[in-house]
C-alpha positions as YAML, in Angstrom:
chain: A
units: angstrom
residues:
- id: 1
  name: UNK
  ca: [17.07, 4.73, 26.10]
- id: 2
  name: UNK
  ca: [17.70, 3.04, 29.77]
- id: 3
  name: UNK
  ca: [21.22, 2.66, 30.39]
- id: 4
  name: UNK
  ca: [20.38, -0.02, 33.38]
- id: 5
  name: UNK
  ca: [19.71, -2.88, 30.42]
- id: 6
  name: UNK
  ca: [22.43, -3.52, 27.74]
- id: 7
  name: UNK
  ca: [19.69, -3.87, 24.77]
- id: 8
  name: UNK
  ca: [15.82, -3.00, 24.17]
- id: 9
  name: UNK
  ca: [14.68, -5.75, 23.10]
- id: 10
  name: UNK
  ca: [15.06, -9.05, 21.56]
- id: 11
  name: UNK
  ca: [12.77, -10.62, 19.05]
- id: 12
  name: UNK
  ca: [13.09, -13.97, 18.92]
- id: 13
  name: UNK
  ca: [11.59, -16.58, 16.04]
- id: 14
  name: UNK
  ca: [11.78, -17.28, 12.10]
- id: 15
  name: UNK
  ca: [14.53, -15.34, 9.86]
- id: 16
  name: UNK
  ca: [14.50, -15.98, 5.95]
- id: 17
  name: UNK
  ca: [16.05, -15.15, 2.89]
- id: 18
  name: UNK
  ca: [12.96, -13.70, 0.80]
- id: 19
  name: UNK
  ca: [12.73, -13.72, -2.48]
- id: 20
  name: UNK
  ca: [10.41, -11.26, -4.07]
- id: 21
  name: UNK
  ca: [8.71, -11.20, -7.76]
- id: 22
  name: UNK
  ca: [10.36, -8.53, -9.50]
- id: 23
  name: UNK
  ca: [7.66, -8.56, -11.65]
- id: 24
  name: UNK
  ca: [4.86, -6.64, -10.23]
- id: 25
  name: UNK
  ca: [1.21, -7.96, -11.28]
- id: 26
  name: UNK
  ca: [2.25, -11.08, -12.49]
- id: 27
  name: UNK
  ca: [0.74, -14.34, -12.36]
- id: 28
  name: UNK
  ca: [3.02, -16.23, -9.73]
- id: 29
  name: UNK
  ca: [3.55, -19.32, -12.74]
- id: 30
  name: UNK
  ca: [4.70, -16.28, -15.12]
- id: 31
  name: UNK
  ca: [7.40, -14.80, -12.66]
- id: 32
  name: UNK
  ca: [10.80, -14.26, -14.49]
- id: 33
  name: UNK
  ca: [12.61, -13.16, -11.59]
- id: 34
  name: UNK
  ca: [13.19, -12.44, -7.75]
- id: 35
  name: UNK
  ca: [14.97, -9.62, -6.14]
- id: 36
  name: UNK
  ca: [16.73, -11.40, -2.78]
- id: 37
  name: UNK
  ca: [15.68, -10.06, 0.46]
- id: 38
  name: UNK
  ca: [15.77, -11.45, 4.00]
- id: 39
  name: UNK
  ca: [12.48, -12.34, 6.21]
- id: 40
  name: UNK
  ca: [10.75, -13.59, 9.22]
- id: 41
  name: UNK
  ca: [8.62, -11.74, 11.71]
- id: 42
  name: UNK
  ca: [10.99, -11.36, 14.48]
- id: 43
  name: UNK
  ca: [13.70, -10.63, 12.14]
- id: 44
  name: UNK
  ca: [11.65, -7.29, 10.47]
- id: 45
  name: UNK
  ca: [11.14, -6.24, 13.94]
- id: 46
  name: UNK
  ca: [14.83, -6.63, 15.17]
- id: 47
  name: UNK
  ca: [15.77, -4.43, 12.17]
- id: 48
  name: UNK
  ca: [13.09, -1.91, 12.10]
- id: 49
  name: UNK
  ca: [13.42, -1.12, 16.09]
- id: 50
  name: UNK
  ca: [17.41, -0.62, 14.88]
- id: 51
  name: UNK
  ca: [16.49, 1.52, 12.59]
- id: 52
  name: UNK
  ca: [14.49, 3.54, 14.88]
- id: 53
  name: UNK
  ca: [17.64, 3.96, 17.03]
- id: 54
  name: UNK
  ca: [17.34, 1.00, 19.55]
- id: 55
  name: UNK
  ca: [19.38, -1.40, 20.45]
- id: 56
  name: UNK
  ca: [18.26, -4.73, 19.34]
- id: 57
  name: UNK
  ca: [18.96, -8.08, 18.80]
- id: 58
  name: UNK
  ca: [17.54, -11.21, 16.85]
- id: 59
  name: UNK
  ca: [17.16, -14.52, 18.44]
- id: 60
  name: UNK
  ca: [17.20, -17.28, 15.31]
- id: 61
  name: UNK
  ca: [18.66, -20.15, 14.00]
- id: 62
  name: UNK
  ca: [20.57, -19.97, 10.97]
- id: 63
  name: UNK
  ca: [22.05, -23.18, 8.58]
- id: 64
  name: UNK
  ca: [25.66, -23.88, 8.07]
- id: 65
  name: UNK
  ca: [24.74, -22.59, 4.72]
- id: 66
  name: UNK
  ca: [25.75, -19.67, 2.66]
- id: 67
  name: UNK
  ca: [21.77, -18.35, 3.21]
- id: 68
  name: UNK
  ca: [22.74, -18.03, 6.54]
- id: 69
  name: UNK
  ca: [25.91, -16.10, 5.71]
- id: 70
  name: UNK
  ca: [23.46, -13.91, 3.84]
- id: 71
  name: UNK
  ca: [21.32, -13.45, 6.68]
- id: 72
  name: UNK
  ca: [24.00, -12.50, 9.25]
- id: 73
  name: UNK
  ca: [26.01, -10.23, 6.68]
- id: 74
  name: UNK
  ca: [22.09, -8.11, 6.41]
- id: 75
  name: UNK
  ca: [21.76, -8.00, 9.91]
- id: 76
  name: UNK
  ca: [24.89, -6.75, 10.86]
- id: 77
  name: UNK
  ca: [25.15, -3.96, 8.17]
- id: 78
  name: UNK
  ca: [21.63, -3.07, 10.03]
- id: 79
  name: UNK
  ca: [23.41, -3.13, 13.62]
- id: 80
  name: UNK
  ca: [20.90, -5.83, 14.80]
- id: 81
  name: UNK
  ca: [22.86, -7.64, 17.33]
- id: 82
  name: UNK
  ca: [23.66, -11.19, 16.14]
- id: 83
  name: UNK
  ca: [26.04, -12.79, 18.98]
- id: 84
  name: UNK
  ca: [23.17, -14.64, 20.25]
- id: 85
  name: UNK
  ca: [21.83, -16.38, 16.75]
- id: 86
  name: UNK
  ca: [23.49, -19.57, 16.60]
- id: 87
  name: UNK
  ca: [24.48, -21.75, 13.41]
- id: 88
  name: UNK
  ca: [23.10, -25.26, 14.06]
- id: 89
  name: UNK
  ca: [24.65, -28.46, 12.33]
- id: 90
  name: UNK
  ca: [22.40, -30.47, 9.61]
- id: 91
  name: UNK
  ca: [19.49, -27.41, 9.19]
- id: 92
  name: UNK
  ca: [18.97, -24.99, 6.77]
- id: 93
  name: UNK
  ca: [18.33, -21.51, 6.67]
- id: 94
  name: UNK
  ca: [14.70, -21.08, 5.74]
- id: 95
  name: UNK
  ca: [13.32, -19.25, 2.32]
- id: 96
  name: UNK
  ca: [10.07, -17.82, 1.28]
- id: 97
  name: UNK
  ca: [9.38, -16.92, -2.16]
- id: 98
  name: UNK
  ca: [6.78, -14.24, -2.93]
- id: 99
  name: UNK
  ca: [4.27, -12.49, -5.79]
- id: 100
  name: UNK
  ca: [3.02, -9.27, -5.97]
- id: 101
  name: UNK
  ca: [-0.13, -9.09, -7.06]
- id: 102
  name: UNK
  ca: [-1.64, -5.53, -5.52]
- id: 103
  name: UNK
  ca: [-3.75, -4.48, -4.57]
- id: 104
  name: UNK
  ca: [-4.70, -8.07, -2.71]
- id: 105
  name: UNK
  ca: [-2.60, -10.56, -3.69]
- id: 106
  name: UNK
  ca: [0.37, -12.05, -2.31]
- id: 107
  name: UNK
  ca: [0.86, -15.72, -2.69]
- id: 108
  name: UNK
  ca: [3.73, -17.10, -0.92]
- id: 109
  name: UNK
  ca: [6.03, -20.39, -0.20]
- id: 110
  name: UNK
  ca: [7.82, -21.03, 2.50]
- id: 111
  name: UNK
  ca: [10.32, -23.58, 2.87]
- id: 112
  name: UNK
  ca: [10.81, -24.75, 5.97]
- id: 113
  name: UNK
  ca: [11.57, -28.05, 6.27]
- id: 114
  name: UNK
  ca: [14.30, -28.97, 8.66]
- id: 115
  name: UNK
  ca: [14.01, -24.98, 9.43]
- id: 116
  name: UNK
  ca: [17.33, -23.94, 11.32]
- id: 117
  name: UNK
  ca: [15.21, -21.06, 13.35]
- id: 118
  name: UNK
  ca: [12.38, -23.92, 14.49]
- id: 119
  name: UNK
  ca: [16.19, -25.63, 16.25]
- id: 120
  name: UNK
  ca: [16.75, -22.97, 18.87]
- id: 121
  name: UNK
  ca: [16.75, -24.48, 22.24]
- id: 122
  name: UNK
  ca: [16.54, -23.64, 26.14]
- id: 123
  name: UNK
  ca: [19.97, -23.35, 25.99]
- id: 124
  name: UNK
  ca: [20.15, -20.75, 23.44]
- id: 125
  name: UNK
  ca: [17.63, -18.74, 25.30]
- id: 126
  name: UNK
  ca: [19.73, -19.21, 28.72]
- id: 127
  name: UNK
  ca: [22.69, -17.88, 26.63]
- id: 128
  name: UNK
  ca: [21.22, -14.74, 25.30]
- id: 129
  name: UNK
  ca: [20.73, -13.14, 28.67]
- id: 130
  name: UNK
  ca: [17.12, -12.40, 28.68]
- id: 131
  name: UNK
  ca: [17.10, -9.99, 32.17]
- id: 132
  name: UNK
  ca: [19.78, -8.25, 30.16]
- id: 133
  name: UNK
  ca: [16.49, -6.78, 27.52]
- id: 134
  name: UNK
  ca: [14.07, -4.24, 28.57]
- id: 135
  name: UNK
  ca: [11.50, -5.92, 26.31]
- id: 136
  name: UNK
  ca: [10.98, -9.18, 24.62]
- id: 137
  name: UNK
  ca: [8.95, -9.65, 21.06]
- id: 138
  name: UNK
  ca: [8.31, -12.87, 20.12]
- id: 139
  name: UNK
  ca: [6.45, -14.56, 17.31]
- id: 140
  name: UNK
  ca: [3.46, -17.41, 16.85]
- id: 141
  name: UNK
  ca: [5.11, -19.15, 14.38]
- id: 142
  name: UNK
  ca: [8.10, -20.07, 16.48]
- id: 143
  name: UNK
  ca: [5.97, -22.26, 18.87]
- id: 144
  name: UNK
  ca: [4.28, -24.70, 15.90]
- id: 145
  name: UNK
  ca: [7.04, -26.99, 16.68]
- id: 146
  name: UNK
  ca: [9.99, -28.12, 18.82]
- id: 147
  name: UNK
  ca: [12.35, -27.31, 20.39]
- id: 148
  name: UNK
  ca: [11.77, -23.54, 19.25]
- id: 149
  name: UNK
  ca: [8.34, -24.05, 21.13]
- id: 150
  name: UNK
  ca: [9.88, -24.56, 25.00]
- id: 151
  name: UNK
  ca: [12.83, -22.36, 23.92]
- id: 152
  name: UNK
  ca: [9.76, -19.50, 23.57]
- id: 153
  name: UNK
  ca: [7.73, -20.38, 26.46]
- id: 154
  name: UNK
  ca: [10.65, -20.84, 28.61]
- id: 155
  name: UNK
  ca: [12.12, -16.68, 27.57]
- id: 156
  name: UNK
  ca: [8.75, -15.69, 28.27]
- id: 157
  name: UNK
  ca: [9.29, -17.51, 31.77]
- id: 158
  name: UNK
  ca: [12.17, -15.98, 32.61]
- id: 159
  name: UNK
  ca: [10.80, -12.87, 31.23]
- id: 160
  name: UNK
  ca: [8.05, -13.00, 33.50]
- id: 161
  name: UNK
  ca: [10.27, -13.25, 36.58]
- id: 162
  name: UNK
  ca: [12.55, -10.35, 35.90]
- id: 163
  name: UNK
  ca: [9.33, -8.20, 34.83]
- id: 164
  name: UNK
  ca: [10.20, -7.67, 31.58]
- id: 165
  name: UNK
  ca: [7.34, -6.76, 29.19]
- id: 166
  name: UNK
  ca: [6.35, -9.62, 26.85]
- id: 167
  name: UNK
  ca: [5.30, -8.36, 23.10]
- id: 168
  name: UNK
  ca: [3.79, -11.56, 21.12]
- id: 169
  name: UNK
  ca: [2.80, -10.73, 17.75]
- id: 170
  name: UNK
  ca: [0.21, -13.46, 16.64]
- id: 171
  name: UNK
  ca: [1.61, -14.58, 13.39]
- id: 172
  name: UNK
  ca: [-0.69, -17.01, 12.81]
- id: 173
  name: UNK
  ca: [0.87, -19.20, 9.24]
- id: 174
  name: UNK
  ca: [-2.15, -21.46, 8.92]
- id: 175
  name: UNK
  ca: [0.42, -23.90, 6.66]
- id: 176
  name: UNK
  ca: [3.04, -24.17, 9.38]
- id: 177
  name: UNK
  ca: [0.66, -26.13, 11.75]
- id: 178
  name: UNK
  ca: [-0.67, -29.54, 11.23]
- id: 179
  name: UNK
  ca: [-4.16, -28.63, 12.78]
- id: 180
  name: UNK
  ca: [-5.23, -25.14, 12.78]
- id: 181
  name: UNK
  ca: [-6.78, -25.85, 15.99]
- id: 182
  name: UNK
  ca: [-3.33, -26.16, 17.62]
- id: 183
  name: UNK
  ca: [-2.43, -22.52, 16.96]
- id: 184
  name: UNK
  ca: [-4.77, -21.55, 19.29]
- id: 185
  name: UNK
  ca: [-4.28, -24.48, 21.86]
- id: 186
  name: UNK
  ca: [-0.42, -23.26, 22.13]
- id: 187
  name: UNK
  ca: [-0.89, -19.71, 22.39]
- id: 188
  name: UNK
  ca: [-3.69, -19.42, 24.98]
- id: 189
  name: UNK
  ca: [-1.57, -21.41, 27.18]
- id: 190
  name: UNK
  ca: [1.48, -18.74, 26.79]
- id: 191
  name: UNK
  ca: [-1.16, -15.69, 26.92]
- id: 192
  name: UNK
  ca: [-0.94, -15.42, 31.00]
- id: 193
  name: UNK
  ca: [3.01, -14.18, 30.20]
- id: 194
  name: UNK
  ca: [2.45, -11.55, 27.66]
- id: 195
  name: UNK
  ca: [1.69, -8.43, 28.62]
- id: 196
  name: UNK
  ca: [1.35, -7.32, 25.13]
- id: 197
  name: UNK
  ca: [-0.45, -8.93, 22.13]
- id: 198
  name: UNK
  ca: [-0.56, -7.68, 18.53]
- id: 199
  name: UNK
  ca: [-2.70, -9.17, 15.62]
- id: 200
  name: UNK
  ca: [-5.10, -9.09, 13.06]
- id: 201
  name: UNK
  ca: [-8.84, -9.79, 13.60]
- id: 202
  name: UNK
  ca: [-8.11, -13.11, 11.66]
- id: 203
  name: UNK
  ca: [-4.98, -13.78, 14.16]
- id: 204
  name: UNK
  ca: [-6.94, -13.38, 17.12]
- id: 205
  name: UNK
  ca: [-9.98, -15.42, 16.00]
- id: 206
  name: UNK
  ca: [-7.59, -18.13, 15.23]
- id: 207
  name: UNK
  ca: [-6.19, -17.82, 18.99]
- id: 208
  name: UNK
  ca: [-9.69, -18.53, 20.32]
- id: 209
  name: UNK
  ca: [-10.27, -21.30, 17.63]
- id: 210
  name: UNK
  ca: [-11.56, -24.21, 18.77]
- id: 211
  name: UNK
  ca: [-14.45, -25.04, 16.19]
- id: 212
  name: UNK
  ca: [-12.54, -27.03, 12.91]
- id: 213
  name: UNK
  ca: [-16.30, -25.52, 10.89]
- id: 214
  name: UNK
  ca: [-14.95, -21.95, 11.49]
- id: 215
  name: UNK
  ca: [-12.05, -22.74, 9.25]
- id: 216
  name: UNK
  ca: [-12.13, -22.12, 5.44]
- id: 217
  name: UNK
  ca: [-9.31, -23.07, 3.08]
- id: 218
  name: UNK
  ca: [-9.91, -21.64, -0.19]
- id: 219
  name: UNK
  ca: [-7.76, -23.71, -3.47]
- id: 220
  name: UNK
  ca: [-4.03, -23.18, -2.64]
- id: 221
  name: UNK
  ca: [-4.61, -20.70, 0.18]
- id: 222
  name: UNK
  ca: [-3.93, -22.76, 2.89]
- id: 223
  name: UNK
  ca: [-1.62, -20.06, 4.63]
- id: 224
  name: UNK
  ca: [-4.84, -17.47, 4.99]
- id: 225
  name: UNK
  ca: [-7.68, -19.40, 5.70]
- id: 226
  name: UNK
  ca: [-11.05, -17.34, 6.59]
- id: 227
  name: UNK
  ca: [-11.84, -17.91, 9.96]
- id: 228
  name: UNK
  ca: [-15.48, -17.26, 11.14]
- id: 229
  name: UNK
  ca: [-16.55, -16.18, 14.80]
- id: 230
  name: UNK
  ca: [-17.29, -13.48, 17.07]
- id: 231
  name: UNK
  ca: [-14.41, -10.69, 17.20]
- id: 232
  name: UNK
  ca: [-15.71, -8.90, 20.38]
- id: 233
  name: UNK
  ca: [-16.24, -11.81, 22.38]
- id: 234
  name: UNK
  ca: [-12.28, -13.01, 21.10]
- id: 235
  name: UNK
  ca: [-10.83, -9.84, 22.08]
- id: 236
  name: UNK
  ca: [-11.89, -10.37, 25.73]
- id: 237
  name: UNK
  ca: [-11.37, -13.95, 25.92]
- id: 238
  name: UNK
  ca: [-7.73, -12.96, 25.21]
- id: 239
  name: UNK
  ca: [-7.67, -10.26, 27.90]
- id: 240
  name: UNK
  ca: [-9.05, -12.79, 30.49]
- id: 241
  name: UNK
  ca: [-6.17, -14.90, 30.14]
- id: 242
  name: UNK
  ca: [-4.28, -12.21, 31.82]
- id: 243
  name: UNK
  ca: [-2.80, -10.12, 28.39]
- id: 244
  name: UNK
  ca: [-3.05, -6.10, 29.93]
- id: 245
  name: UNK
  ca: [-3.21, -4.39, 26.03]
- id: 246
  name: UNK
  ca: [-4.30, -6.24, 23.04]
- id: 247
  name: UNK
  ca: [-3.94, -4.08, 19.61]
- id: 248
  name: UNK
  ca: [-5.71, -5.00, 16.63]
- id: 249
  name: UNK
  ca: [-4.20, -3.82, 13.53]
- id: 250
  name: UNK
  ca: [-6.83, -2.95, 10.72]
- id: 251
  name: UNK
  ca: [-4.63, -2.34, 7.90]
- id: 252
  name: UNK
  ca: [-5.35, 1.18, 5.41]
- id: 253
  name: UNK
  ca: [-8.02, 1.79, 9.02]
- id: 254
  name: UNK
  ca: [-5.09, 1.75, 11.37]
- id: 255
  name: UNK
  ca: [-5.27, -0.17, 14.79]
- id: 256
  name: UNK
  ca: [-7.20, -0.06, 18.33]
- id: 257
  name: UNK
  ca: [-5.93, -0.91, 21.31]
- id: 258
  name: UNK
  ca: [-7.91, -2.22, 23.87]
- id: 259
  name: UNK
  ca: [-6.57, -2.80, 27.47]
- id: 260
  name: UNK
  ca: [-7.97, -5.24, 30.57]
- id: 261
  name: UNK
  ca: [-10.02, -2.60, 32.37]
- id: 262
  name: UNK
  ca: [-12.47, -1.88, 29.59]
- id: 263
  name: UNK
  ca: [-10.60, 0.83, 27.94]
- id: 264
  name: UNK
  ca: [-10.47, 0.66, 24.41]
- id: 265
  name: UNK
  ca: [-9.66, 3.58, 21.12]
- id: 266
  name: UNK
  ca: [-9.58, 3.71, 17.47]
- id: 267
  name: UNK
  ca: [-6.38, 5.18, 15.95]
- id: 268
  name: UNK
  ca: [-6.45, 6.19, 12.22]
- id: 269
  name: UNK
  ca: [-4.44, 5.00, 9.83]
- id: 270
  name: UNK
  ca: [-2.68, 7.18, 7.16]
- id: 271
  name: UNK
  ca: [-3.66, 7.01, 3.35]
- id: 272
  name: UNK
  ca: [-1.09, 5.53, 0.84]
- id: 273
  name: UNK
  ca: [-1.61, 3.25, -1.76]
- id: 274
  name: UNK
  ca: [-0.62, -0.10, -1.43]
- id: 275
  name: UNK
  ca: [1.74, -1.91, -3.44]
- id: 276
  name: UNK
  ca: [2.82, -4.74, -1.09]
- id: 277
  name: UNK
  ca: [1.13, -5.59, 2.51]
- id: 278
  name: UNK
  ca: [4.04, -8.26, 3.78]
- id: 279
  name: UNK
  ca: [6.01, -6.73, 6.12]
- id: 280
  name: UNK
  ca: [3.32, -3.81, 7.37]
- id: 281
  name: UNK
  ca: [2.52, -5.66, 10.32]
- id: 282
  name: UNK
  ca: [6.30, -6.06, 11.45]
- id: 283
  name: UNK
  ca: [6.61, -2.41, 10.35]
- id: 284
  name: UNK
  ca: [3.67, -1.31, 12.86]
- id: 285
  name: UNK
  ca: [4.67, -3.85, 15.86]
- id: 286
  name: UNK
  ca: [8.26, -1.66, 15.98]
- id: 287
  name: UNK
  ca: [6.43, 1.66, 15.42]
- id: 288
  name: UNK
  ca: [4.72, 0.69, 18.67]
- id: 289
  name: UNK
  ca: [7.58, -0.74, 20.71]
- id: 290
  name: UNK
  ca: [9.32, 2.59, 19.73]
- id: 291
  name: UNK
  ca: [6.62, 4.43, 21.32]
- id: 292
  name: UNK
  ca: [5.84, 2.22, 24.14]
- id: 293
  name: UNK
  ca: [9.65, 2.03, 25.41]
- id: 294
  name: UNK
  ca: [9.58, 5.47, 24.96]
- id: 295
  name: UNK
  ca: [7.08, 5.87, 27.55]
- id: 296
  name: UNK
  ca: [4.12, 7.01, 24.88]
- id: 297
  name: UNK
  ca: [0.30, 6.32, 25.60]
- id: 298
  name: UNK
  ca: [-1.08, 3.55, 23.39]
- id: 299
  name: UNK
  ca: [-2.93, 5.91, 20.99]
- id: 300
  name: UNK
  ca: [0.58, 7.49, 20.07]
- id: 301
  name: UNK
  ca: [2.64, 4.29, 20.14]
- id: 302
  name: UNK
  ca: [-0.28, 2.88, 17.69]
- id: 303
  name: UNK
  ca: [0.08, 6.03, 15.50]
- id: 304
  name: UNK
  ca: [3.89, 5.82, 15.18]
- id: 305
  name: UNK
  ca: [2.86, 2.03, 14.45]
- id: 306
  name: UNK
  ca: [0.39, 2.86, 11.72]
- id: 307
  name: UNK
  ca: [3.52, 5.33, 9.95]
- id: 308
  name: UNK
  ca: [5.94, 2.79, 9.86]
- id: 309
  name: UNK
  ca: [3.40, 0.25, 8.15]
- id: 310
  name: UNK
  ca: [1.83, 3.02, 6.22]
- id: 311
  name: UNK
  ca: [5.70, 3.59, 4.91]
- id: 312
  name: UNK
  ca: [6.19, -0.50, 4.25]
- id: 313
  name: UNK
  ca: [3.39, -0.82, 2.21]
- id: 314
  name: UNK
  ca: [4.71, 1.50, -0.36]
- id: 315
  name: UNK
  ca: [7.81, -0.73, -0.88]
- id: 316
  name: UNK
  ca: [8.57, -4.31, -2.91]
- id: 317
  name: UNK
  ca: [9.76, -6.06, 0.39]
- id: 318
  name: UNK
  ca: [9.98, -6.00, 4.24]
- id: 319
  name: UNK
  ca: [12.75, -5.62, 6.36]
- id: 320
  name: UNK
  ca: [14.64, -3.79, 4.05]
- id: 321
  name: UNK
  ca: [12.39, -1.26, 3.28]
- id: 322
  name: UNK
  ca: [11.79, -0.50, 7.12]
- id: 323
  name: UNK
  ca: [11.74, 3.39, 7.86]
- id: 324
  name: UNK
  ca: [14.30, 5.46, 9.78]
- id: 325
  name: UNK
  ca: [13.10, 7.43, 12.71]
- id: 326
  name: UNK
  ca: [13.77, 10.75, 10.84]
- id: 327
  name: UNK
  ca: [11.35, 9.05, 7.98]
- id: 328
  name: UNK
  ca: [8.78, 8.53, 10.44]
- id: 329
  name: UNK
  ca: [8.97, 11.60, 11.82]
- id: 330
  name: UNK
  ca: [8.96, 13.37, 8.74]
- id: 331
  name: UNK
  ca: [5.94, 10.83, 7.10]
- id: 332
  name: UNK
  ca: [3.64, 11.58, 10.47]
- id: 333
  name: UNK
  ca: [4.14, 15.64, 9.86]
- id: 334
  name: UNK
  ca: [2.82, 15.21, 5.97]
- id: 335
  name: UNK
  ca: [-0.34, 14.15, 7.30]
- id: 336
  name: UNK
  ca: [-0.75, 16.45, 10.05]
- id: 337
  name: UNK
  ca: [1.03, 15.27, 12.97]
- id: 338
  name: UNK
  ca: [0.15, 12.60, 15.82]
...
């Protein structure tokens, strides 16, 4: 890696204690027990990219709460820097607690109600040194509210000046936003900074969302609501707004990237059965940043993507169930190679 920049990256946004069914197939009202793990988009990616030998480090907010104290303790067994994730007074570490339901079901709760990682401010940002990162990842779900919203636009700002790639991953959480509408509203207005966007063909409809009629909540699934609407026509409305590669993941199909010439390319996925799809996503995002920081075209940054999510899906959990590099490595060679 660069020697000229102390870390990576930094992902900044939610962290979470998890806690997963540990029995498989169950209803989610006949669950008789969790297995604890720890959570949140950003916070996968901090640990994966660690795992794949960089040097990273997690941007949060954490309670003055013994969740919090299980939070840090995972992160720094993982080597994720932490000297930047601050403990802030009155909030609580959030939780989510999961089923597993496979092949297609996951229902999940979060708690996050006076959320310690929605608290993190300007300052915090200011503090953590962004010119000191070669890249910045940050997630949807940390702009629903403030002051994690201007703490996130304003790292992307400074970002921006100091050319430092920004890497948004969508994470659209339809339940964490009091008008689905307003997902897209905030995002299109921090497109023009990120250089990078990652999502699902769901995520980025919801970024173009305007239309309340495109929106269907089925009983209890408020978090994944089906969103209707032209995909093409969303892809390029996002890469008007000044993003230069947009990747759409496709799950057990893999991903294409497309870019803001009018380049775009399929990359396969690899074949595994799926036990448990939270957590892929995150897996793929730090296949790619791997690969891209690496200096890799976007087909092989997307395949090292698609291994790492290929790998998570096999697993009961997220970030602790991320792959090593020598995993990858070895996982992409089973199936032929990149």
């Amino acid at each position: 890696m660069h020697k000229e920049k102390a870390y990576d990256l930094i992902a900044i946004g939610r962290s979470s204690i998890d806690l997963y069914s540990q029995n498989v197939g169950a209803e989610f009202i006949d669950i008789k027990g969790f297995d604890a793990f720890v959570g949140g988009s950003p916070l996968n990616i901090a640990t994966a990219c660690s795992r794949l030998g960089m040097k990273a480090a997690l941007l949060t907010g954490i309670g003055q709460d013994k969740v919090g104290d299980f939070i840090l303790n995972f992160l720094e067994q993982e080597k994720v820097e932490t000297r930047f994730i601050p403990r802030i007074p009155g909030a609580r570490s959030s939780a989510v607690i999961l089923g597993i339901q496979p092949p297609d079901k996951f229902p999940l709760v979060y708690y996050r109600d006076n959320c310690a990682d929605s608290q993190i401010t300007i300052d915090h940002v200011l503090a953590a040194g962004i010119q000191n990162f070669r890249l910045v990842e940050i997630s949807g779900t940390a702009l629903n509210i403030e002051p994690s919203r201007s703490a996130v636009f304003h790292a992307a700002e400074i970002a921006s000046q100091h050319n430092i790639p920004v890497v948004l991953d969508l994470d659209f959480r339809a339940d964490q936003w009091t008008d689905v509408r307003s997902f897209g509203v905030t995002l299109r207005a921090l497109l023009p900074k990120v250089k990078i966007a990652i999502g699902t063909e769901e995520e980025i409809l919801a970024t173009m969302l305007q239309d309340a009629s495109q929106v269907t909540i089925e009983h209890q699934q408020i978090s994944a609501p089906t969103i209707s609407g032209d995909i093409d026509q969303a892809i390029q409305s996002i890469l008007q707004l000044g993003v230069e590669n947009l990747i759409v993941k496709r799950g057990s199909a893999g991903a294409t990237w497309f870019d803001n010439k009018g380049n775009s390319q399929d990359v396969p996925g690899f074949p595994v059965e799926v036990l448990n799809v939270l957590g892929a996503g995150d897996a793929f995002a730090s296949g790619f940043i791997y690969g891209y920081l690496n200096g890799w075209d976007l087909y092989k940054s997307c395949r090292m993507g698609n291994a790492s999510g290929a790998q998570v899906v096999l697993q009961p959990g997220c970030a602790n169930f991320m792959p090593t590099l020598e995993e990858s490595m070895a996982f992409i060679e089973k199936f032929g190679g990149f």
